[in-house]
C-alpha positions in Angstrom: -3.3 191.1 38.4 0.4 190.3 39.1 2.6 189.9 35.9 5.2 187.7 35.8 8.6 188.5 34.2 11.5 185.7 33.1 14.6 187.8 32.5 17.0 186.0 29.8 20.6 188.0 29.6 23.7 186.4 29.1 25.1 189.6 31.6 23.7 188.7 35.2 24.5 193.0 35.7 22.0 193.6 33.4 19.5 190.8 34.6 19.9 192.6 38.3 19.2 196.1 36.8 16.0 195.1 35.3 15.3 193.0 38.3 15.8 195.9 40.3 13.4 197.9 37.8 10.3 195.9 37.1 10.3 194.4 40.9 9.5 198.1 41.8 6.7 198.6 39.5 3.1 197.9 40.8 2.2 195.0 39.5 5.1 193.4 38.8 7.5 190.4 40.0 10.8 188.4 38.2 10.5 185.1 39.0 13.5 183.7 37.3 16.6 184.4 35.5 18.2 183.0 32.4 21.9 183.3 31.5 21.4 181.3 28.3 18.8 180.8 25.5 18.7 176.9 26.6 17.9 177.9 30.1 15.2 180.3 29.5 13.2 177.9 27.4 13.4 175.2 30.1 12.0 178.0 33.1 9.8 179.2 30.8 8.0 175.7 30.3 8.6 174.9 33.5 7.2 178.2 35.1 4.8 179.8 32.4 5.6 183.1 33.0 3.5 186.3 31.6 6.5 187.9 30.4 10.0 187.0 29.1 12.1 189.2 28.2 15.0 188.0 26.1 18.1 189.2 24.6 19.3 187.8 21.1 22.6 186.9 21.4 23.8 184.7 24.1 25.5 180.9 24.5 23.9 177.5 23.8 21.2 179.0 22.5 20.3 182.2 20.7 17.1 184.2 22.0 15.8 184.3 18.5 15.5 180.7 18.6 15.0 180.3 22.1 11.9 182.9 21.3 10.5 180.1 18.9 11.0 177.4 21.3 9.1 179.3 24.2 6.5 180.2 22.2 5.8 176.3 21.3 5.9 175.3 24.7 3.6 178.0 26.5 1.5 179.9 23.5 0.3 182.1 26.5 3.9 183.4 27.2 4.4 186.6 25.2 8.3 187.6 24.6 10.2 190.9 24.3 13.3 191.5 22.9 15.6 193.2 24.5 18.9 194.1 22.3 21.9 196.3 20.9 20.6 195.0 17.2 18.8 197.1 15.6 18.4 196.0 12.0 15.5 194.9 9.9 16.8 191.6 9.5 17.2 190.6 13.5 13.7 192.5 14.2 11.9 190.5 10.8 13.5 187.7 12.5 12.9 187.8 15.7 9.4 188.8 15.3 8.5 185.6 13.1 9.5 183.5 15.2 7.1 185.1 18.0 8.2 188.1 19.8 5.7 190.3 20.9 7.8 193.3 21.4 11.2 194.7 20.3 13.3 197.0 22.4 16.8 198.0 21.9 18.9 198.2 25.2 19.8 201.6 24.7 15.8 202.9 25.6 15.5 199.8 28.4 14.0 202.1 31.6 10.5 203.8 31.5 9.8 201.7 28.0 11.0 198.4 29.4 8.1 198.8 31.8 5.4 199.8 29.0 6.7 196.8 26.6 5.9 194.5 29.1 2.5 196.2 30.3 1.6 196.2 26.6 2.3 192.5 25.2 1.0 191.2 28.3 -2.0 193.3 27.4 -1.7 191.4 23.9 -0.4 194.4 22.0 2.9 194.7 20.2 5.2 197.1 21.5 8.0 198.1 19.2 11.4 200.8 20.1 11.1 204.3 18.6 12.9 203.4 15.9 10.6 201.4 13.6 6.9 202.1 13.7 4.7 199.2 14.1 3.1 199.7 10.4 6.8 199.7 8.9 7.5 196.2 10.7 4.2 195.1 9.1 4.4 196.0 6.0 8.2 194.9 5.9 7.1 191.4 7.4 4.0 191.0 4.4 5.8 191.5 1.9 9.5 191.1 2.3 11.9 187.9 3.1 14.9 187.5 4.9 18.3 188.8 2.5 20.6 187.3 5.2 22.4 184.0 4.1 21.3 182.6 7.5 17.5 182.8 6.5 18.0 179.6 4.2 18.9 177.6 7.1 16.4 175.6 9.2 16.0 176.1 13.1 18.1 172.5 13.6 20.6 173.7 11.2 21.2 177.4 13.3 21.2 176.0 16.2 24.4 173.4 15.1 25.7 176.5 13.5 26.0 178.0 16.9 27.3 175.6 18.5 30.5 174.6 16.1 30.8 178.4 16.3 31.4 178.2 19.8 33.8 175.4 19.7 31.6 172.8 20.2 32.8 169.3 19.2 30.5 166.5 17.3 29.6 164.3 20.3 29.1 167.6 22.3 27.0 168.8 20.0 25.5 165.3 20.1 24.6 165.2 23.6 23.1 168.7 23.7 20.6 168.5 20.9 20.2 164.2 21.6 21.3 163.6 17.8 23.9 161.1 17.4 27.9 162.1 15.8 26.7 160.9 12.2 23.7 162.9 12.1 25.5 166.5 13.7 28.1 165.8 10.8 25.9 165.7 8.4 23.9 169.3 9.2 27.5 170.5 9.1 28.5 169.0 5.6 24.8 170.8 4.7 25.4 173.9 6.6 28.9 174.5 4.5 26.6 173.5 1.0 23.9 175.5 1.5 26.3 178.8 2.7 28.8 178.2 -0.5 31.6 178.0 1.9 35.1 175.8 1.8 36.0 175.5 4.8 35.3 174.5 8.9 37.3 178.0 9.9 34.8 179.8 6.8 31.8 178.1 8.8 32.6 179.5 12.1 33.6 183.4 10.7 30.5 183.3 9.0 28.7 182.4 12.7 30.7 185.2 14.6 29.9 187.9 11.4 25.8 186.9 11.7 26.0 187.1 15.9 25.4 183.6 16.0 28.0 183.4 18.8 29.2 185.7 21.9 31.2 188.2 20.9 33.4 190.4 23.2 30.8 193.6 24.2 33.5 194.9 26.7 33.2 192.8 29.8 35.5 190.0 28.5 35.5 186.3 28.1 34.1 184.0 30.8 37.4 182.7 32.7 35.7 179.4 32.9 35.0 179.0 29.2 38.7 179.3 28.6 40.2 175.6 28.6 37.4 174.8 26.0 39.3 177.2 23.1 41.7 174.4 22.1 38.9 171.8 22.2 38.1 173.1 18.4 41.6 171.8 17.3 41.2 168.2 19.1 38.2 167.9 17.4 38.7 169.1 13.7 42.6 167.8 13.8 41.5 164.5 12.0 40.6 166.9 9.0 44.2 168.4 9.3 46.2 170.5 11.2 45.2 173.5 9.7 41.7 173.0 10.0 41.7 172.7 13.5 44.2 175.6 14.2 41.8 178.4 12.1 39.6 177.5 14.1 40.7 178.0 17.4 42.2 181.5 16.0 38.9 182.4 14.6 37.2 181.9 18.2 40.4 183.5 20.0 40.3 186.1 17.7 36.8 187.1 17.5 37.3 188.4 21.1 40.6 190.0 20.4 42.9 188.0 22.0 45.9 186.2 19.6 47.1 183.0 19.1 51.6 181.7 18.6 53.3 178.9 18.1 56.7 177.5 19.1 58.8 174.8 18.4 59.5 172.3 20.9 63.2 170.5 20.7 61.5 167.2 19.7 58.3 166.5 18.0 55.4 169.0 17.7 55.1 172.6 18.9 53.8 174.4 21.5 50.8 176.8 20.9 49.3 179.7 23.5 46.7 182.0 23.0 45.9 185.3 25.3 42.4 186.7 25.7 40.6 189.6 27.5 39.0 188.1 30.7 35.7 189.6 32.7 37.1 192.0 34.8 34.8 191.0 37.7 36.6 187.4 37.8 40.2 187.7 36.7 41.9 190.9 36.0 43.7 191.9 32.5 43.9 188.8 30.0 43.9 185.2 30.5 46.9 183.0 29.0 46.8 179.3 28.3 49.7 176.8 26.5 49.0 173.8 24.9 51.6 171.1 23.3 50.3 169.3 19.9 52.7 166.7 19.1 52.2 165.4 15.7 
């Protein structure tokens, strides 16, 4: 019996070299790719594959969530993570809301191939690392210490998305809510996480792997005229508001932001950033006049 693999990675390198790998295993074929949490949920309904395999963090939507989501939509559908996270709180996470298996990317070969034989077999498959019985045990009788497990799945998945810059009505379309209601998760997001501030919401995002972070191939070039969208939409809440947190995305992939004064009104502000070295060499660099 064939078994059939979804492969959700945010890095469409990685999603080639596992293509590469499973589609040469006996029994065995990928019939999709995912380069976002959104996406893999909506190929996974739509094609009900055996197998996904899904890493945690990526745009839109995160594969914990996304895990969740495919779940509900085709029960039969057993997921494995596949990630660089290896602590209890993303595997007590990630296997309540449904994964089957747990793999970190640094053992993905050989053991890649036996996850996905054994969940489609209907038996968990965990890494090296943490014996099923320890998961167990851990799941029974412990609950989530990360700030993020108060949240509910509506309220991560808006957290994500002002992490990424996202605006209201953006955020309005994509989860078909309307403005009032996205900015009222938000004014419940900041209650519930004891935090002050927009720019505090969005550092706490990046710190919990909510949002892409820089893992060494850069920024996506075509992402890059987005970064000052955070200060158009926040700059009714002040200037400062706005500006943190368009730092706190240009920052958290170690690029920097400056200012300077223009001879009239207002001031200029740039930002340089790494970019993926496959689509633009060495960094990126963008200007942008706020005249107030």
């Amino acid at each position: 019996m064939m078994i059939r693999v979804l492969l959700a990675d945010d890095h469409s390198v990685l999603r080639d070299g596992l293509a590469a790998l499973l589609g040469a295993q006996d029994g065995m074929t990928v019939v999709a790719h995912a380069k976002d949490g959104r996406e893999a949920v909506r190929k996974a309904t739509e094609l009900k594959p055996d197998v996904v395999i899904m890493d945690i963090v990526m745009p839109d939507l995160d594969g914990i969530e996304a895990t969740r989501l495919v779940r509900k939509a085709s029960p039969l559908t057993q997921v494995v993570i596949l990630s660089m996270y290896s602590t209890t709180e993303h595997i007590f996470r990630a296997l309540q809301a449904g994964a089957k298996g747990y793999l970190l990317k640094e053992s993905a070969g050989a053991e890649l191939v036996a996850a996905v034989r054994s969940v489609h077999a209907g038996r968990r498959y965990l890494s090296q690392k943490i014996t099923e019985t320890v998961v167990d045990g851990y799941i029974g009788e412990h609950q989530p210490i990360n700030p993020i497990g108060k949240l509910s799945n509506r309220e991560r998945q808006i957290l994500q998305l002002v992490a990424e810059g996202k605006s209201t009505v953006d955020i309005a379309g994509t989860l078909f809510l309307s403005p009032k209601t996205v900015d009222t998760y938000r004014s419940r997001l900041m209650q519930k996480l004891d935090l002050d501030s927009f720019a505090a919401l969005v550092k706490f995002a990046i710190a919990c792997g909510l949002t892409v972070r820089d893992t060494g191939v850069g920024f996506d070039p075509q992402r890059m005229p987005k970064l000052f969208e955070a200060f158009y939409t926040t700059k009714s809440r002040g200037m400062e508001i706005g500006l943190s947190v368009s730092r706190s995305i240009i920052e958290s992939h170690h690029g920097c932001l400056w200012a300077a004064p223009n001879d009239g009104p207002g001031a200029t502000f740039s930002f340089s950033i790494p970019c993926a070295a496959s689509r633009i060499p060495d960094t990126w660099v963008s200007t942008d006049t706020i005249v107030s």
